[in-house]
Steps between C-alpha positions, in 0.01 A plus 500: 500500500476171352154571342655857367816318287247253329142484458254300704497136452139452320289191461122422323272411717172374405187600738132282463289769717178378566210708362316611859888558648663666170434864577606477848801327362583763276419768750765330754760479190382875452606628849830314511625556132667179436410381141463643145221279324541386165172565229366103431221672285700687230289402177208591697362850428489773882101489426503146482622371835339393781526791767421750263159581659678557822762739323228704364333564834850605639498742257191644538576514900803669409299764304223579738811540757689756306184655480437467862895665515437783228184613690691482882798701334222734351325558891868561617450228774842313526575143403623290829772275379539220718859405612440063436397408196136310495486163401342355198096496612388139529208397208278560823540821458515573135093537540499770729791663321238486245286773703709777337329496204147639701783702688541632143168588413426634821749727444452578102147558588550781791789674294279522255228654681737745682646630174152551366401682816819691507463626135136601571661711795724645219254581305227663741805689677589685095147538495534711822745709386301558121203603677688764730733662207228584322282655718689807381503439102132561444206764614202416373158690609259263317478108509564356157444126421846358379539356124811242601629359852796275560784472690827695433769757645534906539751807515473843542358870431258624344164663584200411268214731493159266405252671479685689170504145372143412579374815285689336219254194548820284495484145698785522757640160626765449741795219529734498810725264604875442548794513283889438505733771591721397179190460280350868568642654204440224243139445609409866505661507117291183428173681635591801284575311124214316523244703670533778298554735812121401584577411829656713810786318688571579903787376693609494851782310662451317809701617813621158593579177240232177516554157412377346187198250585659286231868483492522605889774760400501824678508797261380867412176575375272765321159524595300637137164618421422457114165734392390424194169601238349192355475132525690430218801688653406324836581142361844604348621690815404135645738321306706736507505455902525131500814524218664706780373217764374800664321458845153630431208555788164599456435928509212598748253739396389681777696597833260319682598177289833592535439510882325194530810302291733678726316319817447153347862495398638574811255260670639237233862590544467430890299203454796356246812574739298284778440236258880494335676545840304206650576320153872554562482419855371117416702478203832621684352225782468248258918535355614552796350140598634390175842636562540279835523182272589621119875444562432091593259507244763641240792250590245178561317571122855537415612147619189344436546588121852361513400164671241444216770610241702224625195246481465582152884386440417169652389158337208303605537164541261178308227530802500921493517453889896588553739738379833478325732785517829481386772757728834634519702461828777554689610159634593672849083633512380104413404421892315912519344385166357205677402678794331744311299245331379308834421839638286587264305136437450542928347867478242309212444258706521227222544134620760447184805712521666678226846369400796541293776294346816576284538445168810467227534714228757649247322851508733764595333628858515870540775700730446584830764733682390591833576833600466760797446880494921557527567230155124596344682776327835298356260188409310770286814672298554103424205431348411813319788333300331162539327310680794183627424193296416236788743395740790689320693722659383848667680806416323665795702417728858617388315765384406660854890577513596565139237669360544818804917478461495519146248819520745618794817442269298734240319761755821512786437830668484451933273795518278393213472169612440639863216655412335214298586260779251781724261507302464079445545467899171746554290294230642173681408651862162644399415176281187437648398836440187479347507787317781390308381186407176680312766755387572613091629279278854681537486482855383139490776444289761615758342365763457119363901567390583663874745197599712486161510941569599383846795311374616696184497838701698240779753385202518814422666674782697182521668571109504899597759452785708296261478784263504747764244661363200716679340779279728465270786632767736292694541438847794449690441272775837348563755741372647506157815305443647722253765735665411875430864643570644228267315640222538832597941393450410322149384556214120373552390842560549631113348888577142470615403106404583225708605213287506190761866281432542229721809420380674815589685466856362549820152607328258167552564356872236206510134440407170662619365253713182462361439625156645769235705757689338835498802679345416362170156749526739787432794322306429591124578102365225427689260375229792299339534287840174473578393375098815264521354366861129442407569389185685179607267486769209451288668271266622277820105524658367437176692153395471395813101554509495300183752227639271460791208499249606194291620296860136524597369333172693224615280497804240416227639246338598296822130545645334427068773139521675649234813459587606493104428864476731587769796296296367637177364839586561646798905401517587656202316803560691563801819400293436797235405705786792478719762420207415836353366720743606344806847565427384834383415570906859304597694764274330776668562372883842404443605831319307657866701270685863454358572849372542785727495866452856527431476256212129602362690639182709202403162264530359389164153608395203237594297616210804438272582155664141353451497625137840293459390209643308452178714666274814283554711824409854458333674659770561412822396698768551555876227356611286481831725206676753238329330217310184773404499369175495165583215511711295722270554199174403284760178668624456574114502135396282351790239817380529405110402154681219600665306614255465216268437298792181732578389485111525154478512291785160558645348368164716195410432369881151521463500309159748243684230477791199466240694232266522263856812620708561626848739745628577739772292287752186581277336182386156406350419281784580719759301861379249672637246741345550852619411690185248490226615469158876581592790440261642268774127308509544426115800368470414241776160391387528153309458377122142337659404868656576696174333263348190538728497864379611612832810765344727476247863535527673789285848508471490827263270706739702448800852571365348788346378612860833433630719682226247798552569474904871513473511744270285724693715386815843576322409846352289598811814432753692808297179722480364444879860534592482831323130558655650557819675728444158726535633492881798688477288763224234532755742576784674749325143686367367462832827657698525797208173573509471548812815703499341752278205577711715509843754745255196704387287578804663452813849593444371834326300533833792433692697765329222809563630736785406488814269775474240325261641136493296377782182636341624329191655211608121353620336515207797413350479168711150429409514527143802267507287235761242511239705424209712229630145315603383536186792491268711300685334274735205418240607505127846398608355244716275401232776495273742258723187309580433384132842429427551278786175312350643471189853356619292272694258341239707540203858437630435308783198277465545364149791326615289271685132610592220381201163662653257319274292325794148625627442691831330270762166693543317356835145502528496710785245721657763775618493619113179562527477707852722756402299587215220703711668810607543560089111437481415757742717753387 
């Protein structure tokens, strides 16, 4: 919990890893995730360093093994994950890693062969089907010696009589091939324009579709036979053909040629499936082999390129035979930092052990908030606003209760929050699901977010019972303490409304136990309580969120030793807090608490009392108590104060520390560093340090800060007091809303007859399940979910949270892992 209020305690350590140990150093730092190295070579250029050469072959390893994935994936054999993650492979290794690359070529080489093979297949199997559609274009009763061959497609009809064309003494050539179903109609128009009508087109369509030997897509296909006078003709039906990328085969000239072709292709055609299904056989023998070992291989390239990555931030020293790195680390991980180190100098075997030794400096170290799975979620809302300058105080953990009340306070509904609470306590059951870890982002989203669901659909039900609210409809758990025969004897029944009048006798006999009564659901001055009771309760939650907000910067300044800015800050603050608004809350408890229902109509106006208090009107008035106006100069005067205090006071005691002094139990003598370059640091560096260049004291700069601060901190406590007042708003959209639909579908389902209601009444019910998940569970949940954000890092976290540090980012091997299920998909 400790570790959760304030960030890890962080030191710089300086490690002198000894060249034949430093990668099993860094692979034992790796697996443990301790440190986050700084870069000692920053002038020198990525392509300059020393491990370069290593990070190149980790590269290429990394691309012959996504090739090695892409072609497993493409053989549908599946990828074995393994449940451990391997360990970095010692340099032993690293040569037989190495082997991949002839893995590679192996590989490239027999894909290569079986595509060729497969697209000769293609292509003998359309040749097939060419030679047997048409068989029944042409009847010819004398052989004829053929001006043009080639190699295209065919279609249909037709009957050509040749022997009238041989008395003509024309030269008859032939061109057949294949053709595009979607191309038929502009090739056979092509043929036409250009030819002249010289040629004679047939077409057929084949029964079943083929793949394309080229693009491996199966589609429909026209099988063509192009006759044709002439050789000039003969060349422009050819380009013609290859313009259309038309499939074209050579046309036999006999029937016994035809014949023969029909037997050699079919000889070839069995020949190639033997030769391509023993060619798949090896090559599926050869990934699946492959597979066995590609997910180490994957996550040990992966950490071997990260070790040298870290290499290439170190520093050599004079005699290039040791190591300098320079780390970040949590002073409670110094004794695992050392054991990692000997561990990996023994696995080396090295006679000289690596070793480390902290160092001062006045760097700012980064922020490191441990978390768990249940505060992952909080820590994140906090630094999506920030990341928590180092060692200041963490938001996180007040938020894990604020952040869900606050959304309660705006989204209290018991059956709402009921069913939210559900639905977060199946994604916290089934957590280690695996399905919904490599869910969509959406789903990811809820499910990273399932404990803060868990406790704003919890907070939820909690602030629903106090408005007694469930679907919009009360419930009556403990009897209403309104007397119905009392009213019936008044006047609080005026016709058909019920106009609720506690002060009328024998009407109100006690409190509801727990919550609003649920009389006021049918009383028509309903709203006007309810507006008048969240409305003071968000103004009482809100200035006492802030309140609590500017007490924990004084956490700050006690842990910075600045005890000054508690005196000169953080006091009056908390004096034009509580002077103002403060009493703003003690009006509205003490008008709850000293005047009853009886006398609710004598008591003075709280609104009109506040706006006195800094009016100083003429007359006198009633009042609250005796001595009201008294108390209200008095508050007046300490807050008129205040305020110059918080312009000034800051300032002039820093120029009184820098000009020599001491004060407030701060001295020159007796500071300590904590911050680079703070105001605080300025004013206590000496004549001899300025003068060394160090910093240079500005008086102007930081009263201008200051004056900038308090007026930001003045205006902001009226318009974050005002800000919360998006709780009571929410409320009342989220309860009305919700009204409507209830009002809209089921009560008009409820009022059907008997005779068709229950048929109605179920669609009725699903239509309004649907629209309260979606309406009201998500964009109203959205909705209340923002706005809590927004009170919480605007209102709340200004008042004492800076977020200007740097995330502590471990050099940690676990990054890494997780990273292979996205590669494989």
């Amino acid at each position: 919990m400790g570790s959760l209020f304030r960030s890890e305690a962080m030191c710089l350590a300086q490690l002198f890893l000894q060249s034949g140990t430093a990668y099993e150093c860094l692979s034992a730092l790796g697996e443990k995730g301790l440190v986050q190295f700084r870069d000692l070579n920053q002038n020198v250029s990525s392509f300059q360093r020393k491990f370069v050469g290593e990070v190149k072959r980790c590269e290429e390893l990394e691309r012959i093994l996504a090739y090695l994935v892409q072609e497993i994936n493409r053989a549908d054999i599946p990828l074995p994950e393994g449940e451990t993650s391997p360990p970095a492979p010692p340099l032993k290794q690293v040569l037989e890693m190495q082997q991949l690359q002839k893995l590679e070529v192996e590989l490239r080489e027999v894909t290569k062969n079986k595509e060729k093979l497969r697209k000769n297949l293609l292509e003998l199997i359309e040749y097939t089907h060419m030679l047997r559609v048409t068989k029944t274009f042409l009847k010819r009763n004398v052989e004829f010696e053929p001006t043009y061959e080639e190699f295209p497609p065919l279609e249909n009809d037709s009957l050509l009589d040749y022997s009238c064309m041989q008395r003509l003494g024309a030269k008859l050539g032939f061109v057949s091939g294949l053709i595009n179903q979607g191309k038929v109609e502009a090739f056979e128009k092509m043929l036409w324009r250009v030819c002249k009508g010289y040629t004679i087109v047939t077409y057929a369509e084949l029964d079943e579709p083929l793949e394309d030997p080229e693009t491996g897509e199966v589609i429909k296909w026209y099988v063509f036979l192009i006759s044709f006078w002439g050789e000039q003709i003969g060349h422009k039906v050819k380009k013609i053909c290859d313009c259309y990328h038309c499939h074209v085969y050579p046309y036999p000239n006999t029937a016994e040629e035809r014949k023969e072709i029909q037997e050699g292709l079919n000889t070839r055609i069995q020949d190639l499936y033997t030769v391509l299904h023993k060619t798949e056989d090896y090559l599926r023998q050869v990934l699946c082999k492959a597979a066995e070992s590609v997910y180490s291989h994957v996550i040990q390239v992966k950490k071997m390129k990260a070790i040298y990555h870290m290499l290439n931030m170190c520093s050599f020293d004079v005699t290039n035979k040791c190591l300098i790195a320079e780390v970040w680390c949590p002073e409670a991980d110094l004794h695992e930092l050392r054991r990692a180190l000997e561990e990996g100098s023994r696995e080396s075997g090295a006679t000289i052990p690596s070793f480390m030794n902290t160092i001062p400096t006045k760097e700012t170290p980064p922020t490191l908030i441990r978390t768990n799975k249940f505060t992952e979620g909080f820590q994140n809302i906090v630094d999506a606003y920030g990341v928590g300058s180092y060692r200041e105080v963490n938001p996180a953990l007040f938020t894990i209760i604020t952040f869900p009340f606050l959304f309660a306070v705006m989204f209290g509904d018991f059956g709402h929050g009921f069913v939210m609470f559900l639905f977060a306590l199946l994604l916290v059951i089934n957590e280690n699901h695996p399905r919904l870890n490599q869910s969509q982002e959406i789903m990811r989203m809820f499910f990273n977010g399932r404990y803060i669901l868990l406790l704003m659909g919890l907070f939820s039900v909690y602030t629903g019972l106090i408005y007694n609210d469930c679907f919009s409809k009360s419930v009556n758990l403990f009897g209403s303490g309104w007397n119905v025969s009392a009213m019936y004897s008044s006047t609080v029944f005026r016709g058909k409304m019920l106009q609720l009048d506690p002060s009328v006798p024998g009407v109100f006999q006690g409190p509801y136990p727990l919550g609003i009564d649920p009389i006021w659901n049918l009383a028509t001055n309903r709203l006007t309580f309810l507006n008048s009771f969240k409305m003071k309760m968000s103004v009482i939650l809100g200035i006492i969120h802030m309140t609590f907000g500017v007490i924990l910067g004084i956490f700050n300044h006690l842990h910075f030793r600045k005890k000054f800015n508690i005196y000169l800050v953080s006091v009056p603050e908390l004096l034009f807090m509580l002077c103002i608004f403060g009493y703003l809350i003690f009006m509205i408890v003490y008008k709850w608490l000293v005047y009853s229902a009886e006398t609710s109509r004598v008591a003075p106006s709280i609104l009109i009392e506040f706006i006195n208090m800094f009016l100083f009107p003429a007359s006198e008035t009633n009042g609250l108590y005796s001595g009201q106006e008294h108390v209200q100069r008095l508050l007046l005067v300490v807050t008129a104060l205040s305020v110059p205090v918080l312009f000034l006071g800051k300032p002039l005691f820093l120029l009184w520390l820098h000009n020599g002094r001491s004060c407030f139990g701060v001295s020159r003598s007796g500071y300590t560093l904590i911050r680079k370059d703070s105001e605080e640091e300025v004013s206590l560096l000496g004549s001899q340090d300025i003068e060394e260049g160090n910093n240079q004291f500005n008086f102007g700069e930081i009263l201008m800060t200051q004056v900038i601060h308090s007026i930001e901190y003045c205006l902001g406590c009226i318009s974050n007091t005002a800000s919360y007042l998006r709780l009571w708003a929410l409320s009342l959209a989220h309860a009305q809303l919700s009204d409507v639909l209830w009002t809209m579908l089921v009560r008009v389902g409820l009022r059907v007859d008997t005779t068709y209601g229950v048929l109605l009444l179920l669609p009725v019910i699903a239509l309004f399940a649907v629209l309260t998940i979606f309406i009201l569970l998500i964009m109203e949940g959205l909705s209340a979910f923002l706005h809590a954000i927004r009170l919480h890092w605007v209102e709340f976290q200004n008042k004492f949270y800076v977020g200007a540090g740097t995330k502590f980012v471990p050099f940690s091997f676990r990054l890494l892992s997780s990273k292979f299920v996205d590669d494989m998909a």
